[in-house]
N, CA, C and O atoms as a GROMACS GRO file, in nm:
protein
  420
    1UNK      N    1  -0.534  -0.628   1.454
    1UNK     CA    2  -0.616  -0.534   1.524
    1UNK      C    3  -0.560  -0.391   1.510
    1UNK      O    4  -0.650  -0.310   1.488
    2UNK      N    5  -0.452  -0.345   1.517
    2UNK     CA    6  -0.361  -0.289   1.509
    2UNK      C    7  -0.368  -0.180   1.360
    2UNK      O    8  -0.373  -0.057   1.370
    3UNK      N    9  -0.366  -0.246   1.243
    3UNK     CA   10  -0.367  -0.241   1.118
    3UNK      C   11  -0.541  -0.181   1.112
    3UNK      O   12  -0.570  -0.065   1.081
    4UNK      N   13  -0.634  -0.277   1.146
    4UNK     CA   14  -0.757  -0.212   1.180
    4UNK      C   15  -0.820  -0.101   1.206
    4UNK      O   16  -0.884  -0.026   1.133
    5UNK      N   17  -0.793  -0.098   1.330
    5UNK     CA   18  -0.760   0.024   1.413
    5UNK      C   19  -0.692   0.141   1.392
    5UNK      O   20  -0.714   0.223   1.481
    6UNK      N   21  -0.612   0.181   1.301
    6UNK     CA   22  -0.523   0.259   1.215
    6UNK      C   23  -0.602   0.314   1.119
    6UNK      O   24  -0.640   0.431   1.112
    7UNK      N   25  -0.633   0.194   1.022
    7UNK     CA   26  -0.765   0.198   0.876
    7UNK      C   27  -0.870   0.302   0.969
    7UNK      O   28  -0.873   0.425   0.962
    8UNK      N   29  -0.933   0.238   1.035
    8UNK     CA   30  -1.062   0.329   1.148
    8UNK      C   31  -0.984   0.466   1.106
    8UNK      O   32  -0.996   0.534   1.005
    9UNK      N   33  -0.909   0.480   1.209
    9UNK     CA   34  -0.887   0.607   1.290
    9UNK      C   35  -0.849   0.723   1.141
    9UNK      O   36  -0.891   0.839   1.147
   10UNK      N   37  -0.783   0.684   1.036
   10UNK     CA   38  -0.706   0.767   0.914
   10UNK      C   39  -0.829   0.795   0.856
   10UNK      O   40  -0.839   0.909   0.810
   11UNK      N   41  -0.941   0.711   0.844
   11UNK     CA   42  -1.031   0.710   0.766
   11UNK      C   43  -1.134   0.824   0.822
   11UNK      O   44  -1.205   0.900   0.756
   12UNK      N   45  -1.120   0.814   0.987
   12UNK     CA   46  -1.229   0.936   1.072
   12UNK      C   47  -1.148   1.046   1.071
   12UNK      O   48  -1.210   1.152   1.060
   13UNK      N   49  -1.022   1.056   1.079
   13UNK     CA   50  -0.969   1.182   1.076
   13UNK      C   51  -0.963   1.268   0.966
   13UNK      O   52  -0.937   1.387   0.986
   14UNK      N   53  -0.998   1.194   0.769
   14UNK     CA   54  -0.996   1.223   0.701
   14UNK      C   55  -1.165   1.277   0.679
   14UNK      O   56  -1.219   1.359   0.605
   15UNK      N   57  -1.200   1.205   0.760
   15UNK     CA   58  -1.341   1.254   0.735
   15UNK      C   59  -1.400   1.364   0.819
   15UNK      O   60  -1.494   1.438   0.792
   16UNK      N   61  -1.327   1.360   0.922
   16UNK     CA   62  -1.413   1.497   1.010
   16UNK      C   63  -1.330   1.650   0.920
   16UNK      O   64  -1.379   1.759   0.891
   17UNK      N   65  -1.185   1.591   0.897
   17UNK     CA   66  -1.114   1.714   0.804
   17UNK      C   67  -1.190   1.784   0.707
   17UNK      O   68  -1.191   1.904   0.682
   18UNK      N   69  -1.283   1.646   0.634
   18UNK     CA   70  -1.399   1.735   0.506
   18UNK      C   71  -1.530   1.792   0.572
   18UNK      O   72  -1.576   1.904   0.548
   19UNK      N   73  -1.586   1.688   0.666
   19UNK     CA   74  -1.732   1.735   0.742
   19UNK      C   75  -1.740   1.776   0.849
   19UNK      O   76  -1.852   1.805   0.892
   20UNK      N   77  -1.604   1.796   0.943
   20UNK     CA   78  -1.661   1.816   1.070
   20UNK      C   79  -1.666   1.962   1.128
   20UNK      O   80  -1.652   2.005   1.242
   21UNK      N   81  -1.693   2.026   1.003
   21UNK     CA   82  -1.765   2.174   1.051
   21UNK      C   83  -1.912   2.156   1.030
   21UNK      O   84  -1.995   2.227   1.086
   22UNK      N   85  -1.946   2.047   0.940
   22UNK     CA   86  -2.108   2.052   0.943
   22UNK      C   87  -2.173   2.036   1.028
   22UNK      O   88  -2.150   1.940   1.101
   23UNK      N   89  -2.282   2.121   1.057
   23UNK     CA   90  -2.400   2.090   1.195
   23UNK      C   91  -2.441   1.967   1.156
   23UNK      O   92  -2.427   1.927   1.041
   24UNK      N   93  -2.498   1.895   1.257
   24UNK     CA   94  -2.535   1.722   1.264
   24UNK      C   95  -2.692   1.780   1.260
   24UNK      O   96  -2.715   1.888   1.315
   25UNK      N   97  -2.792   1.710   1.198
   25UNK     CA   98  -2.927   1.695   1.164
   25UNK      C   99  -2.959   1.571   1.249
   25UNK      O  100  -2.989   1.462   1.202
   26UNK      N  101  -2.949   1.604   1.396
   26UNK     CA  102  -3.054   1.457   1.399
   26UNK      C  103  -3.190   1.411   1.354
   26UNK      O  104  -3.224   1.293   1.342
   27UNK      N  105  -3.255   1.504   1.335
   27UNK     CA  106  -3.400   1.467   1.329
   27UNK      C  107  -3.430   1.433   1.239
   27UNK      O  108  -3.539   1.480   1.206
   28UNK      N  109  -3.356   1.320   1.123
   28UNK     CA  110  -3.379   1.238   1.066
   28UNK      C  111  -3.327   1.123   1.058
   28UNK      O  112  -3.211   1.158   1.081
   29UNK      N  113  -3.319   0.970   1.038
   29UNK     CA  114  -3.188   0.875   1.088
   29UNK      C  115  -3.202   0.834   0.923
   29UNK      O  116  -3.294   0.793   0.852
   30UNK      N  117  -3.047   0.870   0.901
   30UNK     CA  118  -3.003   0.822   0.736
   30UNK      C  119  -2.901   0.654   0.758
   30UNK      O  120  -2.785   0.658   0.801
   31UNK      N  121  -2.955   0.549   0.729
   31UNK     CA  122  -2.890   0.436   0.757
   31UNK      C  123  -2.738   0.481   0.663
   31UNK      O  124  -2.697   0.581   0.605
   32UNK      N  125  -2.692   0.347   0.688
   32UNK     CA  126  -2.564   0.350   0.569
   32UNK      C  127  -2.606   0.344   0.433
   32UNK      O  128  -2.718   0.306   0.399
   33UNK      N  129  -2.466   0.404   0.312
   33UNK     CA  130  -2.592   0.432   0.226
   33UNK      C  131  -2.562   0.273   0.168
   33UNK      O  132  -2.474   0.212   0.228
   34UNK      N  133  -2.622   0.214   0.069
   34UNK     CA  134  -2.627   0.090  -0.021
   34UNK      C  135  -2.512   0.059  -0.046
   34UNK      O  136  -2.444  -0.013   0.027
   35UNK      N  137  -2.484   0.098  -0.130
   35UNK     CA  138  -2.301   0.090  -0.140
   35UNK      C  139  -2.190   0.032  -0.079
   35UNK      O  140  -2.085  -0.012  -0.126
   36UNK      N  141  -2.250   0.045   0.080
   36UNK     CA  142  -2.135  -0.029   0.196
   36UNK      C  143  -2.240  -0.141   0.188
   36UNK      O  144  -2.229  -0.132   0.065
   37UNK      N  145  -2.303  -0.207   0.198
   37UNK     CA  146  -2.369  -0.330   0.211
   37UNK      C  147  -2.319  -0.453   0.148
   37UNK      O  148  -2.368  -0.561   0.182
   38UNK      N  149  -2.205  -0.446   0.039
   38UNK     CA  150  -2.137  -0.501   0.019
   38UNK      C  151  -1.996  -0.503   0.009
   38UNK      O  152  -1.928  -0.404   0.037
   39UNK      N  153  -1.939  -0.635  -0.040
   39UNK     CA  154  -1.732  -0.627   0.002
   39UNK      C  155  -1.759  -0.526  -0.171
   39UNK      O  156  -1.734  -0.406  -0.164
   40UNK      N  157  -1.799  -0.570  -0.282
   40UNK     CA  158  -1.734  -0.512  -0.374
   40UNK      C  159  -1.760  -0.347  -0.374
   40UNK      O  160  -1.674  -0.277  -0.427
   41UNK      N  161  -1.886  -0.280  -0.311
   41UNK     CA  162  -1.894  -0.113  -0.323
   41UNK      C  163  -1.841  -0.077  -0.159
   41UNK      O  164  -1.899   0.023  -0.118
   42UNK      N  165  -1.757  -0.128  -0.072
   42UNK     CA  166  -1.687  -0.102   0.023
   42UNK      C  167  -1.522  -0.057  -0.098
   42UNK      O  168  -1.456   0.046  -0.112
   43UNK      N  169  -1.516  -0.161  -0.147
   43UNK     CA  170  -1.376  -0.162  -0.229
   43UNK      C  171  -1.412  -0.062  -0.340
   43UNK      O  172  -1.326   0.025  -0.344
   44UNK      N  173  -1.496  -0.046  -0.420
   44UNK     CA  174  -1.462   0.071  -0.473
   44UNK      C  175  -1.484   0.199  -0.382
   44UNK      O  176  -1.442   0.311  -0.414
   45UNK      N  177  -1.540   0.176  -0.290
   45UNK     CA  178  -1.541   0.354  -0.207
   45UNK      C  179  -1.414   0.322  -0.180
   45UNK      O  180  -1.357   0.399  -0.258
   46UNK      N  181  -1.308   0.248  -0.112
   46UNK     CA  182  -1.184   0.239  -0.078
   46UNK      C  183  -1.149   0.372  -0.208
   46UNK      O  184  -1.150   0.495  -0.200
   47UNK      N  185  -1.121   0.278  -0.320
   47UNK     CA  186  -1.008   0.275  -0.438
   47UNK      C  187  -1.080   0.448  -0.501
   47UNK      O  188  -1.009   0.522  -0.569
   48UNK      N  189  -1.232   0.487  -0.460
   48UNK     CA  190  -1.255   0.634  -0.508
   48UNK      C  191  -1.165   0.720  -0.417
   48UNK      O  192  -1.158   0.838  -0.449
   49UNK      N  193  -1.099   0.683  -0.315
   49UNK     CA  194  -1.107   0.739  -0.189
   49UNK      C  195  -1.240   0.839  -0.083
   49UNK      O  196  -1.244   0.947  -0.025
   50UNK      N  197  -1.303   0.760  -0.100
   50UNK     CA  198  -1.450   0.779  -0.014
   50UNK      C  199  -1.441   0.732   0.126
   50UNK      O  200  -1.456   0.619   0.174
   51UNK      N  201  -1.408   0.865   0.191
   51UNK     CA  202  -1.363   0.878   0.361
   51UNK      C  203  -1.501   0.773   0.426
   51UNK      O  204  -1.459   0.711   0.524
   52UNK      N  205  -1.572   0.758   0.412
   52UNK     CA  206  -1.667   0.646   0.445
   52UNK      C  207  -1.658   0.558   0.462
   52UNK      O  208  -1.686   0.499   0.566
   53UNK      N  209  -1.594   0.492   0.318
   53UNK     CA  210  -1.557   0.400   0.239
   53UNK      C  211  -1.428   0.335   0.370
   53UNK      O  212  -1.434   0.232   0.437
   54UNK      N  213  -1.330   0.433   0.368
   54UNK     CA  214  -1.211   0.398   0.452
   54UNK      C  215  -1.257   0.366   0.591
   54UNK      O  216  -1.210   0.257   0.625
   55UNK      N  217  -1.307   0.401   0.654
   55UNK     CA  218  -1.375   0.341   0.768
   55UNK      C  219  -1.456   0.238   0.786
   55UNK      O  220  -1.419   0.160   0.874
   56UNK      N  221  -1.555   0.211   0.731
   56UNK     CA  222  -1.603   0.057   0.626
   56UNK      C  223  -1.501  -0.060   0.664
   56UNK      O  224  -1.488  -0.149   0.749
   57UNK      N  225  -1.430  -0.005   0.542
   57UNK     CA  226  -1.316  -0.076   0.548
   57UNK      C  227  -1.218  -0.132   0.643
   57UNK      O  228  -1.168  -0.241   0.616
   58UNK      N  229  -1.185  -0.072   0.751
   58UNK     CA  230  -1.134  -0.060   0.903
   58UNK      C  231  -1.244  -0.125   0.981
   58UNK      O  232  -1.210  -0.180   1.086
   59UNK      N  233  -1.370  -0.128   0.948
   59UNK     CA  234  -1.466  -0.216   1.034
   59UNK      C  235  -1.441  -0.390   1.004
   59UNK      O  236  -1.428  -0.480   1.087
   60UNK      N  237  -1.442  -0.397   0.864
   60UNK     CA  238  -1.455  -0.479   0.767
   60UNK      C  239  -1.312  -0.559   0.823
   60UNK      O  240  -1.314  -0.666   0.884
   61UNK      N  241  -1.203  -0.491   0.792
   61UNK     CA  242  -1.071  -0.592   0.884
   61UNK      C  243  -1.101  -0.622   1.033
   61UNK      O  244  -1.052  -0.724   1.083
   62UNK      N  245  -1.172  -0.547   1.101
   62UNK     CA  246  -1.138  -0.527   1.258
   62UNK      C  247  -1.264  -0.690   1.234
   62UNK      O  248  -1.212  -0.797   1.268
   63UNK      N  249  -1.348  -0.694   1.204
   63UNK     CA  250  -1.459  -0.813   1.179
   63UNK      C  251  -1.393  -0.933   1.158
   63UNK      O  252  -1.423  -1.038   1.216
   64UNK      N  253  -1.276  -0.918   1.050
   64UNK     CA  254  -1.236  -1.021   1.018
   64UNK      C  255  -1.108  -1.089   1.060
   64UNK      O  256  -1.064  -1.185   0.996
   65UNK      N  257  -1.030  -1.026   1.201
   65UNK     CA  258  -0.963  -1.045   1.251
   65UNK      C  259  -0.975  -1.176   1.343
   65UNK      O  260  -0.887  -1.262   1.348
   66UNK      N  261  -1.079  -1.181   1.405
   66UNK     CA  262  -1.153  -1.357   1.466
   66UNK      C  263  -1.140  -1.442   1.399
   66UNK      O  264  -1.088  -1.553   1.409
   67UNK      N  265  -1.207  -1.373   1.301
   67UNK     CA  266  -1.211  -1.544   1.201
   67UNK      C  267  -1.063  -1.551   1.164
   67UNK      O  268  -1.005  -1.658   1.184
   68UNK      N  269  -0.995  -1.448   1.112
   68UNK     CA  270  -0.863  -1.554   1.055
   68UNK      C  271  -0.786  -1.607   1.228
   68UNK      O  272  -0.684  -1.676   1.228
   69UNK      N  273  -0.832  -1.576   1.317
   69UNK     CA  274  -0.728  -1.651   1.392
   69UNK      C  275  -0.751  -1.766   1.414
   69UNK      O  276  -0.663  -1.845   1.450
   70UNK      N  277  -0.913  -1.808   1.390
   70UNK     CA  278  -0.960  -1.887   1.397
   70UNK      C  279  -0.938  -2.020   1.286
   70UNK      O  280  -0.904  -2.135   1.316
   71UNK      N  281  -0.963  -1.976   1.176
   71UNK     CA  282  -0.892  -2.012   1.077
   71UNK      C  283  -0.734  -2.081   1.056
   71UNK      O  284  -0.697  -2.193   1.018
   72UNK      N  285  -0.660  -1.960   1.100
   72UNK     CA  286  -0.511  -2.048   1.140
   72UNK      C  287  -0.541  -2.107   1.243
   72UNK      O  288  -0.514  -2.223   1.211
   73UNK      N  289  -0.589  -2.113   1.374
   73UNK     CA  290  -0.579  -2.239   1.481
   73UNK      C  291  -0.648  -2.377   1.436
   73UNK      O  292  -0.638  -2.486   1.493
   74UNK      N  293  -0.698  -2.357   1.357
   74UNK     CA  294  -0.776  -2.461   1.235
   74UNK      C  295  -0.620  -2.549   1.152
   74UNK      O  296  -0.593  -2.668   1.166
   75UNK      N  297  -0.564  -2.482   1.096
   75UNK     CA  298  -0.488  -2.525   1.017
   75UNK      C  299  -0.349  -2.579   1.087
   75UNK      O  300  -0.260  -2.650   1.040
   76UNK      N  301  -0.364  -2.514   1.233
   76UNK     CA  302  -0.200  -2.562   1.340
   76UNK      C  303  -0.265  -2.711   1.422
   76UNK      O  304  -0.195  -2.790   1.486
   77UNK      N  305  -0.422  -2.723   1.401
   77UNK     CA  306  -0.487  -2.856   1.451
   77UNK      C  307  -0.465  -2.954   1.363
   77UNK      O  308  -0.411  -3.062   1.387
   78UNK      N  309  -0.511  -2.911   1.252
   78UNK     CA  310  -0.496  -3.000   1.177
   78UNK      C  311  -0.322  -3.006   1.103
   78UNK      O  312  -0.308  -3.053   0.990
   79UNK      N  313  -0.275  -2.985   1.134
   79UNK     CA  314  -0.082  -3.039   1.119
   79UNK      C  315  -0.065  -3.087   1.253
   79UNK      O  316   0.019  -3.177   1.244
   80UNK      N  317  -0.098  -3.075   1.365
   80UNK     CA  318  -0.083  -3.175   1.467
   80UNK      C  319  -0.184  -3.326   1.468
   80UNK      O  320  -0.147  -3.431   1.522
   81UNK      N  321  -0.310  -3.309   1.400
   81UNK     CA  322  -0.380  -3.417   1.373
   81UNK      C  323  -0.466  -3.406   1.520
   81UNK      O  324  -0.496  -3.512   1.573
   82UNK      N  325  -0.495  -3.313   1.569
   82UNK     CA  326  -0.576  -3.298   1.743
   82UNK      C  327  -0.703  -3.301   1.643
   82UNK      O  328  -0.726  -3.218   1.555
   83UNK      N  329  -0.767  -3.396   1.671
   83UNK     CA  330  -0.950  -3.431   1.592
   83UNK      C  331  -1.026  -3.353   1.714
   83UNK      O  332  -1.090  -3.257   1.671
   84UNK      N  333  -1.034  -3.370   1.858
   84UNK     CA  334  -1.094  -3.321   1.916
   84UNK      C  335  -1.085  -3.156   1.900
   84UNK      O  336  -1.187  -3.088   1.914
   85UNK      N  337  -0.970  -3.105   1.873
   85UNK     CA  338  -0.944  -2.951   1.815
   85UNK      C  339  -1.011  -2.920   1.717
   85UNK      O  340  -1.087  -2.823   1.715
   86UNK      N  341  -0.992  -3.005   1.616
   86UNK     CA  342  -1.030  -2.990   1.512
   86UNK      C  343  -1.169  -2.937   1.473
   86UNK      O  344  -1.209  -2.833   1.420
   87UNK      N  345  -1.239  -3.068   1.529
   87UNK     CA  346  -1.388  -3.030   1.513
   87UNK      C  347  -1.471  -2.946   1.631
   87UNK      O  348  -1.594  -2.947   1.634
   88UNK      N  349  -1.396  -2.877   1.719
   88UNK     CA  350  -1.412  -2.762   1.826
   88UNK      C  351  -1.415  -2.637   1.781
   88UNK      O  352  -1.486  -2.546   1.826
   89UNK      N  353  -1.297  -2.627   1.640
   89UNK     CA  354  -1.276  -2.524   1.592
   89UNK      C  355  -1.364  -2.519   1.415
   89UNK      O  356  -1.389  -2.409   1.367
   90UNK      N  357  -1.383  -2.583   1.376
   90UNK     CA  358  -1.444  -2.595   1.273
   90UNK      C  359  -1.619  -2.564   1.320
   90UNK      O  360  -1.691  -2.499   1.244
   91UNK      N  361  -1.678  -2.628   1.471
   91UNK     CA  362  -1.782  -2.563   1.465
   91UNK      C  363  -1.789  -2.392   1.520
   91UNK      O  364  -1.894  -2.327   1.526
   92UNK      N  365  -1.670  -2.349   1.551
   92UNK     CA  366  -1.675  -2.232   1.610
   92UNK      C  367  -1.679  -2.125   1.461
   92UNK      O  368  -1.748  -2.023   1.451
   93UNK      N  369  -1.598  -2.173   1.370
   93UNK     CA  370  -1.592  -2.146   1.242
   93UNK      C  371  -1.724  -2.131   1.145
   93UNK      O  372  -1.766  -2.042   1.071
   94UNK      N  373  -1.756  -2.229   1.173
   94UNK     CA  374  -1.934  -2.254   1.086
   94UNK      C  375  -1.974  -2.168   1.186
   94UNK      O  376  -2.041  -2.088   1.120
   95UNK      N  377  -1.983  -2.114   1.344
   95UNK     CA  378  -2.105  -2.058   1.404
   95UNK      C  379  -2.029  -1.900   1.329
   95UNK      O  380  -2.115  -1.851   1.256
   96UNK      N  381  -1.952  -1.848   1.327
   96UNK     CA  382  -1.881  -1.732   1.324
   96UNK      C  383  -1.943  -1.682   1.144
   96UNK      O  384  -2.023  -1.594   1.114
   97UNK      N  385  -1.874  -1.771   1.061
   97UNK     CA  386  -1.928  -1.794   0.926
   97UNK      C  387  -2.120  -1.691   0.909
   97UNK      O  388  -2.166  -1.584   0.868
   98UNK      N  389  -2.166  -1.836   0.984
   98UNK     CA  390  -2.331  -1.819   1.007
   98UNK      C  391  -2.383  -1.684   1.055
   98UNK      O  392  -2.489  -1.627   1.030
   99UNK      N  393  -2.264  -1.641   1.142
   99UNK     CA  394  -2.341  -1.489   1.224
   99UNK      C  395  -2.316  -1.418   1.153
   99UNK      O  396  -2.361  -1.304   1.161
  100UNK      N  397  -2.228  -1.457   1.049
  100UNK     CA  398  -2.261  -1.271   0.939
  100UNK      C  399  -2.276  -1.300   0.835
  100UNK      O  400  -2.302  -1.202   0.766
  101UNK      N  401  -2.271  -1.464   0.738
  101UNK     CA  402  -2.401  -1.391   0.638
  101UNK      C  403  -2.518  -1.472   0.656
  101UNK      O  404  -2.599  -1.444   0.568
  102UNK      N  405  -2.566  -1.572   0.744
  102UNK     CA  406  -2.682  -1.707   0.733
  102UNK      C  407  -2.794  -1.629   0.739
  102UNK      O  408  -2.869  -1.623   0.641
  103UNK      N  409  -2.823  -1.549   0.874
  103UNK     CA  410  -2.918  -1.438   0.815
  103UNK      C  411  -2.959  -1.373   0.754
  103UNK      O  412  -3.081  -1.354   0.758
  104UNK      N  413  -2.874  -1.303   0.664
  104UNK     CA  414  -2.866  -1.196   0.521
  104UNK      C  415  -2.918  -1.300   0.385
  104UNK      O  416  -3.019  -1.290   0.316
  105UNK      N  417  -2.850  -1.361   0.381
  105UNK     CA  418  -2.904  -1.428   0.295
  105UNK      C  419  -3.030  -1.506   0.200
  105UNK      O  420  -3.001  -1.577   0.104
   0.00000   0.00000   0.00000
């Protein structure tokens, strides 16, 4: 979370450093552009250094911080052999899985 949270914050501070003298336009709503919609044009905005990109990215860990804990409590069940754990955490896994891409797809 920590590491996350860091990614976020370097990534907004680098970015208000380039834009945040610009006046804000609300009166149009520009989604995200295409590019972040996936892991591989998140990673090259990373590797262009695209202040966007770095925040993305900081979302993208902070997202995936559940699942891996989830994941390892998966793998400390199954070396104890707890079946009732097991399959508690494996459907929490498939529901977690499902909520970010079963829809998209």
């Amino acid at each position: 979370m920590i590491i996350a949270t860091s990614v976020v914050f370097v990534g907004g501070i680098l970015y208000l450093i380039r834009y945040g003298n610009n006046p804000a336009n609300y009166e149009f709503f520009r989604g995200e552009p295409a590019d972040f919609s996936s892991l591989e044009g998140v990673g090259t905005a990373v590797l262009s250094g695209r202040r966007r990109g770095i925040i993305q990215f900081g979302l993208l860990l902070l997202i995936a911080t559940p699942i891996a804990r989830v994941v390892f409590s998966l793998f400390a069940f199954v070396r104890q052999r707890d079946w009732t754990y097991i399959i508690i955490t494996l459907i929490v896994l498939i529901s977690l899985i499902y909520s970010l891409v079963g829809e998209n797809s």
